[in-house]
N, C-alpha and C positions, 0 to 999 in steps of 0.2 A: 504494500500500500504506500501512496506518497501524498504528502500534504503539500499544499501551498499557498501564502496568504495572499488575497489581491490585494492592492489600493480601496479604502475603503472600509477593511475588517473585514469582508467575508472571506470565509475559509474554503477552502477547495480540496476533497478528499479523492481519491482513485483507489480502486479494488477490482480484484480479479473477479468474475462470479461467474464459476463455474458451469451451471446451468444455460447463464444467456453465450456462456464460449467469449465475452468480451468483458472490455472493465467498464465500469460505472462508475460514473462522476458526481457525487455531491456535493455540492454547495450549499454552509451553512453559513446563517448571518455569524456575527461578529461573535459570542456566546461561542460555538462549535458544537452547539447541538440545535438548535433551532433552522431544520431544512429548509433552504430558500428553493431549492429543486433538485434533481437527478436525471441523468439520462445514461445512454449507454454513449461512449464516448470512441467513437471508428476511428481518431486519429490517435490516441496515446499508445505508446508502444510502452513496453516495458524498461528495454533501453535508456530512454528517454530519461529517467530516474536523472 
């Protein structure tokens, strides 16, 4: 998994999930637990890190 904050305070999480075969992207407000949204995210490579 890898985190990263924007400008701003919201937070941005990435995770592998297994089921969808891709990673999924969260974004939470400034907190890190309050979900601003998710998707699956087709350009993060793992690499990438």
């Amino acid at each position: 998994m890898r985190r990263e904050e924007q400008p701003g305070g919201r937070v941005r999480y990435w995770t592998f999930v297994k089921e969808l075969g891709k990673y999924l992207r969260v974004v939470t407000l400034a907190d890190g637990e309050t979900v601003h949204n998710a998707f699956p995210d087709r350009g993060f490579r793992e690499e990438s890190k």
